[in-house]
C-alpha positions as CSV (number, residue, x, y, z in Angstrom):
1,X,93.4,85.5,91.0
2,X,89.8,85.8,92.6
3,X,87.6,89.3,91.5
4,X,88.3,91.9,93.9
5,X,86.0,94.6,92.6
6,X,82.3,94.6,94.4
7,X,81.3,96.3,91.4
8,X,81.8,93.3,88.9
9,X,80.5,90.5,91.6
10,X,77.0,88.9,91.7
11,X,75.0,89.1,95.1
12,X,75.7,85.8,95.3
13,X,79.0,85.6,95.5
14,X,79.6,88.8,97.8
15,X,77.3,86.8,99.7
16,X,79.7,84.1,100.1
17,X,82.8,86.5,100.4
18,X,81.1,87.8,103.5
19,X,80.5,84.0,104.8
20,X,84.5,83.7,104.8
21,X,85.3,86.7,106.7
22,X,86.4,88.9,103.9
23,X,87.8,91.9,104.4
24,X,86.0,95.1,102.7
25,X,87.9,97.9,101.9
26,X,86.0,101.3,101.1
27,X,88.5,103.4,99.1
28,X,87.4,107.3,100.1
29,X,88.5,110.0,97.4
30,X,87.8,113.6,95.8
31,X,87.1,114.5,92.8
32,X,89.3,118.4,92.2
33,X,91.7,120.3,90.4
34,X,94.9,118.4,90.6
35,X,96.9,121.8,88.6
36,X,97.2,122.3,85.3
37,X,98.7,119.3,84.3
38,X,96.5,116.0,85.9
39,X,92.7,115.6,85.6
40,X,90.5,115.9,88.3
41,X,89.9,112.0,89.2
42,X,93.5,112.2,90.4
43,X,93.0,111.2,94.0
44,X,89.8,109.1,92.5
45,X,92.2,107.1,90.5
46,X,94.9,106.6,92.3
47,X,92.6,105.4,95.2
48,X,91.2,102.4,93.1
49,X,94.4,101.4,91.8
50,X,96.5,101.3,95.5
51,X,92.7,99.6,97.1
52,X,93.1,96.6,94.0
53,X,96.7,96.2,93.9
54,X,96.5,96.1,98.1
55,X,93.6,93.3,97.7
56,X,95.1,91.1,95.2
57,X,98.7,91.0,97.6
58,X,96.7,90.5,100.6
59,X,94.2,88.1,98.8
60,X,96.6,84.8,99.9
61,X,96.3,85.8,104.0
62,X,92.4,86.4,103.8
63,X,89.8,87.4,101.1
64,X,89.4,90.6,99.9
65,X,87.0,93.1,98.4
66,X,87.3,96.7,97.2
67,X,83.4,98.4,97.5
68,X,83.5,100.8,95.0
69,X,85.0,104.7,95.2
70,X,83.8,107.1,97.0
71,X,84.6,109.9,94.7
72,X,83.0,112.7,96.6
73,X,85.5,114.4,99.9
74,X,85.9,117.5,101.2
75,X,87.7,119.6,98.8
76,X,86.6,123.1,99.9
77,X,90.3,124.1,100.1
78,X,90.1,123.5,96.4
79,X,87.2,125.6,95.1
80,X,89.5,128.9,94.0
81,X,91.1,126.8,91.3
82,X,87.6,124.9,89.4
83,X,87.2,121.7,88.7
84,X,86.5,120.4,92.0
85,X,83.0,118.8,93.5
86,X,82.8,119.1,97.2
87,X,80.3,118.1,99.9
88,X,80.0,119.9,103.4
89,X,81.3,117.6,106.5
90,X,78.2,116.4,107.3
91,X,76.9,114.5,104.0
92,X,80.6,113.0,104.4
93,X,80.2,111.6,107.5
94,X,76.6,110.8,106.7
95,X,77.5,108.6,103.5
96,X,80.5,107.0,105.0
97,X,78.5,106.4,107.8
98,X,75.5,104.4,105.3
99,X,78.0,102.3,103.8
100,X,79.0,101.1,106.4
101,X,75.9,100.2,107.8
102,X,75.3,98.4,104.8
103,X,79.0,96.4,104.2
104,X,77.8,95.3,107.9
105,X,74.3,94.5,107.1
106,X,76.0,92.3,104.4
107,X,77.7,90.6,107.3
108,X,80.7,91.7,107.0
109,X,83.2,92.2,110.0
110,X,86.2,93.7,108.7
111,X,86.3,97.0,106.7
112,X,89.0,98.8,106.0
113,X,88.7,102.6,104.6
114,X,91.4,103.2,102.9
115,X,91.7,107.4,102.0
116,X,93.5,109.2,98.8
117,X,92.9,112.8,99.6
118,X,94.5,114.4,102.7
119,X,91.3,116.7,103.0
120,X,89.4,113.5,104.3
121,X,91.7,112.5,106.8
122,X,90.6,114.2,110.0
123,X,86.8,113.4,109.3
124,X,87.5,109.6,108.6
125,X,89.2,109.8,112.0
126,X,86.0,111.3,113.8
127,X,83.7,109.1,111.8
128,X,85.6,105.8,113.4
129,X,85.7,107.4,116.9
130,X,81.9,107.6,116.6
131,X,81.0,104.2,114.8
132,X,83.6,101.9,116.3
133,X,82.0,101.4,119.7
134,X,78.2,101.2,118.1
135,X,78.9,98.5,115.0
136,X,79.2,95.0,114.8
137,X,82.6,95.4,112.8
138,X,86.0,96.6,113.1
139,X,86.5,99.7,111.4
140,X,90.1,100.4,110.1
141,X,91.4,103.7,108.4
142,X,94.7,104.2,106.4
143,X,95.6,106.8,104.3
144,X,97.9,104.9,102.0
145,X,101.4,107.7,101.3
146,X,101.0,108.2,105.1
147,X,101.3,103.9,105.3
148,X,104.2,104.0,103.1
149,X,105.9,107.4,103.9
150,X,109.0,105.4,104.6
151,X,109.3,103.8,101.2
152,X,108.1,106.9,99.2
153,X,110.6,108.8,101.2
154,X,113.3,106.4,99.3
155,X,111.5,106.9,95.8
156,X,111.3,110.8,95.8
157,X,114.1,113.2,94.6
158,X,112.2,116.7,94.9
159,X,110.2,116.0,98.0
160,X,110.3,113.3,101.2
161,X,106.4,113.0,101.1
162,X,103.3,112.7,98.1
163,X,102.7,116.2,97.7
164,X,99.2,117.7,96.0
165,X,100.0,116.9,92.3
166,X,103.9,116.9,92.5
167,X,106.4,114.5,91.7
168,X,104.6,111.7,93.2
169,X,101.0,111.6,92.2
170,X,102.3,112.7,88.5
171,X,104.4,110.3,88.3
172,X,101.8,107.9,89.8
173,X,99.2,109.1,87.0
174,X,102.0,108.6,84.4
175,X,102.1,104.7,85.6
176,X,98.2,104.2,85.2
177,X,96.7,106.8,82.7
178,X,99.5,108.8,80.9
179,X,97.2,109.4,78.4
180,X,95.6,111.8,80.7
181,X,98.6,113.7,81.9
182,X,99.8,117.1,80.5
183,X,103.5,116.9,80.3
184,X,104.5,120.0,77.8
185,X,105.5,122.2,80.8
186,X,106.2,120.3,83.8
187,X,109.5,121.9,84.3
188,X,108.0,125.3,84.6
189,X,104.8,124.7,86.8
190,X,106.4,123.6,90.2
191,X,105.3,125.7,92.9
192,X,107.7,124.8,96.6
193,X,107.3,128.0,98.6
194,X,107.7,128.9,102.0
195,X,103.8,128.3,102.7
196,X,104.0,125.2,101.2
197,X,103.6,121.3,103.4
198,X,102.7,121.8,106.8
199,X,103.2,125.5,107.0
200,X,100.1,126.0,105.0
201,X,97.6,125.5,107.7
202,X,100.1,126.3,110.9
203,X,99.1,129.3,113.2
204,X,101.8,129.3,116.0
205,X,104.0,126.4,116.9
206,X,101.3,124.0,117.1
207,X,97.8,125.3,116.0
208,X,95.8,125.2,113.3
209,X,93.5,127.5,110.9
210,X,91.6,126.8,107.8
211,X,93.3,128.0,104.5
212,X,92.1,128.0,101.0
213,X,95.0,125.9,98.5
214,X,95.2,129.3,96.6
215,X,96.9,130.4,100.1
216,X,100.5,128.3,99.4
217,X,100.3,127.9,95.5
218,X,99.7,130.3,92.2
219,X,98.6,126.9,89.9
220,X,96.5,124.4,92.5
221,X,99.7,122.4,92.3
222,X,102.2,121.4,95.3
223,X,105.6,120.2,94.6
224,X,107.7,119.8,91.7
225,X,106.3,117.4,89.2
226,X,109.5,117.3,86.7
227,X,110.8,114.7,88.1
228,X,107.9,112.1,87.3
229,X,108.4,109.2,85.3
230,X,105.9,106.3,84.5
231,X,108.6,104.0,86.0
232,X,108.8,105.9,89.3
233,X,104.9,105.8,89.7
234,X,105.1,102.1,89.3
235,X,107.4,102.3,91.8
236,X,105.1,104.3,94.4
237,X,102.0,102.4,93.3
238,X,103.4,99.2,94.1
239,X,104.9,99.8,97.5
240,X,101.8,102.5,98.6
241,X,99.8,98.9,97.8
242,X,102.2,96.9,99.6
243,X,101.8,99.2,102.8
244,X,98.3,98.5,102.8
245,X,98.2,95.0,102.2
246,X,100.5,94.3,105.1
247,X,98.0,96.5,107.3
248,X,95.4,94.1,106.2
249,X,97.4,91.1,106.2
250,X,98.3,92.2,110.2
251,X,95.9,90.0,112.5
252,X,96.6,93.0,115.1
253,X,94.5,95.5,112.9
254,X,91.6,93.3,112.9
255,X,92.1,92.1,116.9
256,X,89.7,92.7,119.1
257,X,90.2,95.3,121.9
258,X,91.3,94.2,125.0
259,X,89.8,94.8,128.7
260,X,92.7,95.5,130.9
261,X,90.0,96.3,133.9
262,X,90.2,94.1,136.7
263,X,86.9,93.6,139.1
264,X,86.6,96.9,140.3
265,X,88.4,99.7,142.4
266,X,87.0,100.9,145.9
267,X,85.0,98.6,146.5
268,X,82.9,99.5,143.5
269,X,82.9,96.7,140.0
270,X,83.4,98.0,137.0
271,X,80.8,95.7,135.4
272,X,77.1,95.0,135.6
273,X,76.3,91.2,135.9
């Protein structure tokens, strides 16, 4: 299997990844408190390993390269607890915004930013709105347990969805650093309560306010982690990875928009010759 990770390539030969019409992926992370029981590269980790395993499936449709993590999201939700590094909104955007003027400088056309952290999701949303119409590139995003909510739905017992440090991402952590996960009291730390999943930032049927995480749990976990087993993560890793591969593999994703417009409408053409 060809290298996937920028990281360990010469110039040279991301030079020549580019000439082929590889796609880039920028994995976007956090770096917080993931409870008492995972470290804080959770969403870091995790991130990298769904990005590679994605690359290395899709790797036989197109090339593929995974830019390095950006381990730095917007975590103020998760201050209360410790252990978390956030930045404000707008050295976010501004970074995300760099590297992709630089994967394009490269020559790249394709880039794919594929999220761990549900904190990042909205910005990476604005931040495509904004670039897409001004860069020579297609911009993509996917936030990979939203790509395979289907599948993970089928894996889970305790929950239908990857919750903050519950069943899933544990178990996930279990799969690709157990060494790193606490598992003396995972049946006594669960925290599912009534504020919990969407609830937590609901105002009224269908509005929204900003909540701190200590707002819907005592620990900085969500969900019920008992249930994780190394074999289930491999389990989630794998089809989270296969959910992303097939949105890379997709020539739709990477289609250019179409122009439905016809000459013009009173009179009056839509475009300057």
């Amino acid at each position: 299997m060809p290298e996937t990770d920028w990281a360990r390539l010469k110039a040279h030969e991301l030079r020549a990844l580019a000439d082929q019409n590889a796609v880039v992926i920028l994995p976007v992370a956090s770096t917080e408190q993931h409870g008492p029981h995972l470290p804080t590269m959770t969403d870091t980790r995790l991130g990298y390993e769904i990005a590679h395993r994605a690359a290395r499936i899709a790797y036989d449709t197109r090339p593929v390269v995974v830019a390095p993590v950006v381990w730095s999201g917007l975590s103020e939700h998760h201050m209360p607890f410790g252990g978390t590094l956030t930045v404000s909104h707008a050295t976010f955007r501004a970074l995300i915004a760099d590297l992709i003027d630089s994967i394009t400088r490269l020559g790249f056309r394709d880039i794919l930013i594929s999220n761990s952290h549900g904190g990042n999701i909205v910005a990476c949303q604005q931040i495509l709105d904004e670039l897409s119409p001004k860069v020579a590139a297609t911009l993509a995003f996917v936030t990979y347990p939203t790509e395979a909510a289907q599948e993970y739905a089928e894996i889970l017992e305790d929950q239908e969805q990857i919750m903050h440090a519950g069943e899933g991402e544990t178990a996930m952590m279990m799969a690709c650093e157990g060494d790193l996960v606490d598992a003396s009291e995972l049946g006594t730390i669960a925290q599912m309560g009534e504020t919990g999943g969407p609830a937590f930032l609901k105002a009224g049927k269908s509005g929204y306010r900003w909540r701190p995480f200590a707002h819907m749990t005592a620990n900085g976990l969500a969900g019920n982690p008992a249930r994780a087993t190394p074999e289930k993560g491999e389990l989630l890793l794998q089809a989270g990875a296969k959910a992303v591969a097939a949105l890379i593999a997709d020539p739709d994703t990477w289609a250019s928009p179409r122009d439905l417009r016809g000459a013009g409408t009173q009179g009056v053409n839509f475009r300057k010759e």
